[in-house]
C-alpha positions in Angstrom: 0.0 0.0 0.0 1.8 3.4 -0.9 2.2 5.9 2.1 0.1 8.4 1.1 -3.2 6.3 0.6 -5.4 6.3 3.8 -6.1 2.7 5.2 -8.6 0.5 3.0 -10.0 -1.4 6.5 -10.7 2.3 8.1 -12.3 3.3 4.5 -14.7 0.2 4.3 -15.8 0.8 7.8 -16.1 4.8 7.6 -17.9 5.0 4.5 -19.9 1.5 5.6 -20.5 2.8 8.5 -22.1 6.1 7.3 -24.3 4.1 4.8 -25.5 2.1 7.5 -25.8 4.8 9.7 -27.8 7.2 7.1 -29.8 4.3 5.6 -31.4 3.0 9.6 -32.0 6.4 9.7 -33.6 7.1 7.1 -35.5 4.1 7.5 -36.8 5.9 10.5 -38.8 8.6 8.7 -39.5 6.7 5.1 -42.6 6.5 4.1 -42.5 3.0 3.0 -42.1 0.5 4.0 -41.0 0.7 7.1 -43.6 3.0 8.7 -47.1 1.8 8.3 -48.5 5.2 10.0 -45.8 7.3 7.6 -47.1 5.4 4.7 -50.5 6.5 4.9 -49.9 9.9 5.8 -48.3 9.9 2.3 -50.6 8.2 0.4 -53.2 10.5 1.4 -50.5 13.7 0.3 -52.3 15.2 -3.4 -49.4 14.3 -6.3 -47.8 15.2 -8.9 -48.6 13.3 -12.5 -44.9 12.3 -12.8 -44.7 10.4 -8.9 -43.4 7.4 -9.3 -44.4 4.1 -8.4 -43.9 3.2 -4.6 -41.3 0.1 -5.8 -39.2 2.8 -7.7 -38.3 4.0 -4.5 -36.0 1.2 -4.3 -33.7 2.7 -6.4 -32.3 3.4 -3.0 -30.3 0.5 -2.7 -28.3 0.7 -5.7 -27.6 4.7 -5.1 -26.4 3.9 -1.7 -24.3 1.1 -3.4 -22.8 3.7 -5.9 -22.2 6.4 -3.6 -20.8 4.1 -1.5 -18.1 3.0 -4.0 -17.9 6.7 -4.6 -17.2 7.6 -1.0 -14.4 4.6 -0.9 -12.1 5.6 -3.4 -12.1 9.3 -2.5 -11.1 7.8 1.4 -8.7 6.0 -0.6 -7.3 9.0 -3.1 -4.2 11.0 -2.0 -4.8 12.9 1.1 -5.6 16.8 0.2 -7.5 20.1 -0.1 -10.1 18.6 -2.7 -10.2 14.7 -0.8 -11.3 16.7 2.0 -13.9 19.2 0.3 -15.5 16.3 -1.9 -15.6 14.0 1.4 -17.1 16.3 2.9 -19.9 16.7 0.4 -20.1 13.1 0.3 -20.6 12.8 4.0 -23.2 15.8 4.2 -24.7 14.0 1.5 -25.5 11.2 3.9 -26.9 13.3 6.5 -28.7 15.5 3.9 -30.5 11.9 3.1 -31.8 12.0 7.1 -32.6 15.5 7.2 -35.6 15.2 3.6 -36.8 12.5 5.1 -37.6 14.0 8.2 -38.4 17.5 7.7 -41.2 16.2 5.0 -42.5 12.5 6.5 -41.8 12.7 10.4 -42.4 16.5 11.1 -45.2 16.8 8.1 -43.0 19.9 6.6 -43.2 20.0 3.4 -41.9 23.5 2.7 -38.6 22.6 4.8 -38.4 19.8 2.8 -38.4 21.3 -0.4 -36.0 24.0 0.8 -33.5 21.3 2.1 -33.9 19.5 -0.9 -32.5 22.5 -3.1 -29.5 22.6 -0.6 -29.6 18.7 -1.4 -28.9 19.3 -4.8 -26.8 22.2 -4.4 -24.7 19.5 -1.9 -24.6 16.7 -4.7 -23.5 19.3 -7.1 -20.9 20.1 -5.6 -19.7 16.5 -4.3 -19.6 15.5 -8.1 -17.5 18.6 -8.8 -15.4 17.9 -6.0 -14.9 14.4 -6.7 -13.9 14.8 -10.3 -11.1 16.8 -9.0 -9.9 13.7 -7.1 -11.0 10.5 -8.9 -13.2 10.5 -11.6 -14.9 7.2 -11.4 -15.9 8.6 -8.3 -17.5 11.5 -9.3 -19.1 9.7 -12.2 -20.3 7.0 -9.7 -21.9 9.9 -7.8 -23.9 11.4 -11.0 -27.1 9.1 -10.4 -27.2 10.4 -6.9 -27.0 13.9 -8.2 -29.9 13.1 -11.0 -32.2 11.2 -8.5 -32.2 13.9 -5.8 -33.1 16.4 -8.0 -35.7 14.7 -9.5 -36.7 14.1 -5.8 -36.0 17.9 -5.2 -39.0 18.5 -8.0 -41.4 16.2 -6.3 -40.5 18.0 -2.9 -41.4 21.0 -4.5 -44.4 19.6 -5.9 -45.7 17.9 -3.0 -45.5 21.7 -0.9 -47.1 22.9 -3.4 -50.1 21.0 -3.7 -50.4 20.5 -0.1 -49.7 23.5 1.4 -52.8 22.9 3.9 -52.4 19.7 5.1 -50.6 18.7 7.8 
C-alpha cells in the first residue's frame, strides 16, 4: 500500500459505517415500508402526474451502493485540499439523506423539505465537482445520486405545493 493512501479497513468501515448509519435512519422517517403510519400519511398527500411508483423507490439501494463506491475511493485518493472538500460533500450528502426525510415525512414539513432538498442538490452538485477533482470514477459513480435527488428535489417542491394545507 503506498504511504500516502489512507487505510482501505478504516475506509470500508467509515464510508460503511455512514451508509449504515444514514440508511437505519432514514428508515426511521420513510414512508414505505418501514412505517405503516408514515405510509398512509403519504398516500393520502395530493401528487404530482410524474410520482413514481412506490417500488421505484427502491432505487435506493443501488444509489447507496454507488455512492458508496464513490465515498471509498475518494477515502482511498491522495490525502488533500479537494479529498477533503468532496468527502465532505459526500458525508453531508449522507446526513442531507436523514434530514428530507424528516423534515417532509416525520415532522409533516413540506416546505422545509423542499427548501432542504435545493440545498440537497446544491450538496450533490458540488460533491460530483469535488470528486472529479480527485477520482473520476468517483464523481461519475456519484452522477445518479445527483440526477435522483433532484428529480426528488422537484417532487418536494411539488408535494409543498399542492399540499400546502395539510398537515
Amino acid at each position: 500500500m503506498p504511504a500516502h493512501r489512507a487505510s482501505p479497513t478504516a475506509g470500508v468501515l467509515l464510508v460503511g459505517g455512514a451508509l449504515a448509519l444514514s440508511a437505519a435512519l432514514s428508515a426511521r422517517h420513510t414512508p414505505a415500508p418501514f412505517h405503516p403510519r408514515t405510509y398512509a400519511y403519504y398516500k393520502r398527500l395530493e401528487k404530482p402526474g410524474f410520482t413514481p411508483p412506490d417500488y421505484a423507490f427502491a432505487v435506493w439501494g443501488p444509489l447507496w451502493a454507488l455512492l458508496g463506491i464513490s465515498g471509498y475511493r475518494l477515502w482511498r485518493a491522495r490525502p488533500g485540499r479537494a479529498r477533503t472538500r468532496a468527502l465532505g460533500h459526500w458525508f453531508g450528502a449522507q446526513g442531507l439523506n436523514v434530514l428530507w426525510l424528516w423534515l417532509g415525512f416525520t415532522r409533516r414539513d413540506r416546505g422545509a423539505m423542499a427548501l432542504e432538498a435545493g440545498l440537497a442538490i446544491a450538496n450533490a452538485a458540488e460533491l460530483a465537482r469535488q470528486a472529479d477533482k480527485v477520482d473520476r470514477p468517483a464523481a461519475i459513480l456519484s452522477l445518479p445520486y445527483l440526477a435522483w435527488i433532484g428529480f426528488a428535489g422537484l417532487l418536494s417542491e411539488e408535494l409543498w405545493r399542492l399540499n400546502r394545507d395539510r398537515r
